[in-house]
C-alpha positions as CSV (number, residue, x, y, z in Angstrom):
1,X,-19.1,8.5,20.4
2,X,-16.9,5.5,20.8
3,X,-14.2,5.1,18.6
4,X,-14.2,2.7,16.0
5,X,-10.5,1.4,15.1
6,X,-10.0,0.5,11.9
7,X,-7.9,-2.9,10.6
8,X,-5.0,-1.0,10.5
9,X,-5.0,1.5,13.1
10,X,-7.5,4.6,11.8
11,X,-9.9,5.8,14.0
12,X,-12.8,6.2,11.9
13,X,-14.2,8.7,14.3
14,X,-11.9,11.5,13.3
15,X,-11.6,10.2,9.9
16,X,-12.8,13.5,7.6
17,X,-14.3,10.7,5.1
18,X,-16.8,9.7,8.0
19,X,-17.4,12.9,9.0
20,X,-18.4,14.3,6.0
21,X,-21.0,11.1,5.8
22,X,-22.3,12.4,9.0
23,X,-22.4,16.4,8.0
24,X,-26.0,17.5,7.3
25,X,-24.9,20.7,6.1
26,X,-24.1,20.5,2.3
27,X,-22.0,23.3,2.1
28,X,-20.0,22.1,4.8
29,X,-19.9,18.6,3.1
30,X,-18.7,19.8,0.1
31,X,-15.8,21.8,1.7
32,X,-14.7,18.8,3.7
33,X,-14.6,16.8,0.7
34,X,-12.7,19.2,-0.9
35,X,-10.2,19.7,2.1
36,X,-10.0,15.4,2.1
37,X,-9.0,14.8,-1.8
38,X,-6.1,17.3,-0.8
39,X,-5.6,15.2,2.0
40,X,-5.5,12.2,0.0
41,X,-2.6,12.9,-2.3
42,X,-0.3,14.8,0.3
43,X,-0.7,12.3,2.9
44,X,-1.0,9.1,1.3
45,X,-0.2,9.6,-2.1
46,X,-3.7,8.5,-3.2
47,X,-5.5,10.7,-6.4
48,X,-9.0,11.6,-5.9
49,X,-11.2,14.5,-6.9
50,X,-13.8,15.8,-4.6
51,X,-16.1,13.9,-6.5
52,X,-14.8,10.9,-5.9
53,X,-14.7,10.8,-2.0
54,X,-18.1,9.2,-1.4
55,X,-19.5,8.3,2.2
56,X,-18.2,5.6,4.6
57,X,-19.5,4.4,7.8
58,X,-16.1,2.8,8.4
59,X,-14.0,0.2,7.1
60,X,-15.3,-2.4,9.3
61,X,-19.0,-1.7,8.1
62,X,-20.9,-4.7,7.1
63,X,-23.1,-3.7,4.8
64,X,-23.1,-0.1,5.0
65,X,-21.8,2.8,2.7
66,X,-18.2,2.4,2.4
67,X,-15.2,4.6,0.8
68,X,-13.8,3.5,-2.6
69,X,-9.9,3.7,-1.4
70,X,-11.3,1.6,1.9
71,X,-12.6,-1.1,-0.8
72,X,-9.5,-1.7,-2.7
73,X,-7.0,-1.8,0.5
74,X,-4.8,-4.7,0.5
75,X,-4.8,-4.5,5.0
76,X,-8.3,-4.6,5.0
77,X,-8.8,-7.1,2.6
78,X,-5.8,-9.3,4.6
79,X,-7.6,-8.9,8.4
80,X,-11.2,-9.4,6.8
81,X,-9.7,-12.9,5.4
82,X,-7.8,-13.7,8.4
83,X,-11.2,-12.9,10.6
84,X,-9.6,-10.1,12.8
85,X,-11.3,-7.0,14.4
86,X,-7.7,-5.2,13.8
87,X,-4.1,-5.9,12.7
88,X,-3.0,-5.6,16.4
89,X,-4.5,-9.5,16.8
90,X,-2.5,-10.9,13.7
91,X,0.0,-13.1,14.5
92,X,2.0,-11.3,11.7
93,X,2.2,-7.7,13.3
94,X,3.8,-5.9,11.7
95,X,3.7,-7.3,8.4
96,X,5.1,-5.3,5.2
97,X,1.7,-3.3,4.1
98,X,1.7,-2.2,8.0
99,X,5.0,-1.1,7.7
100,X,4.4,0.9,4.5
101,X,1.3,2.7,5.7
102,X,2.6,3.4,9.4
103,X,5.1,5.9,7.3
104,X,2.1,7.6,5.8
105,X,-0.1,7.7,9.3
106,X,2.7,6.6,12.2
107,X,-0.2,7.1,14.8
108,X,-1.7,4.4,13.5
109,X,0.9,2.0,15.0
110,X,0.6,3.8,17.9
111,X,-2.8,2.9,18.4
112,X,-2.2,-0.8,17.3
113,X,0.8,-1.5,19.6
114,X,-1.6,0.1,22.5
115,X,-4.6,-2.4,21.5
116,X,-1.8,-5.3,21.5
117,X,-0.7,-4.4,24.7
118,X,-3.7,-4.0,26.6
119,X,-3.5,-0.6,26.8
120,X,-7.2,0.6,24.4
C-alpha cells in the first residue's frame, strides 16, 4: 500500500481511523474504535466516544468518507486553501498550528522535514 501523507504529516496508512474503515470484521471494528477514542483524548486531547469515530479514507480524500476531527482541522483547512498536497510545501513551514500539533505527534515533523528535503 503506498502511504498517503496527510497535510500535516500523518500517514493515513497507519492511522487506526482508516484502518478501522478498511476492517471487514465488525468485531474487530468496534474494538479499534474503541482503542482510537482512547486514543483521541490521551494523545491529542480531543473527546470522542466510540460512536463518534466514523470512517475516513484520508484527509486528503476528495469526495470520500471522511473523519469528523479531520473536517474541522484548522491545518487542513489552511493547505487545502493554500492548494498544497502537504504543509512541507508552504512557504510558512512551520507555522504556529504545526508547531502545536508536532508536540502531540512529533513524527509528524519528522516526516514533513523529510518531504521538504527530498528525502520521501
Amino acid at each position: 500500500m503506498s502511504s498517503i501523507i496527510a497535510y500535516c504529516g500523518l500517514t493515513c496508512h497507519t492511522c487506526p481511523i482508516y484502518l478501522a474503515t478498511r476492517e471487514n470484521d465488525k468485531t474487530k471494528q468496534i474494538s479499534i474504535r474503541i482503542e482510537i477514542a482512547r486514543l483521541c483524548k490521551d494523545q491529542y486531547g480531543m473527546e470522542y466516544e466510540p460512536e463518534d469515530i466514523n470512517d475516513c479514507d484520508g484527509c486528503r480524500t476528495e469526495g470520500g468518507r471522511l473523519f469528523s476531527g479531520c473536517k474541522d482541522c484548522q491545518i487542513r483547512k489552511c493547505a487545502m486553501q493554500r492548494g498544497y498536497e502537504n504543509c512541507a510545501w508552504c512557504d510558512e513551514y512551520v507555522c504556529e498550528k504545526l508547531e502545536k500539533f508536532f508536540v502531540m505527534d512529533p513524527s509528524a515533523k519528522i516526516r514533513l522535514d523529510k518531504i521538504r528535503n527530498g528525502f520521501l
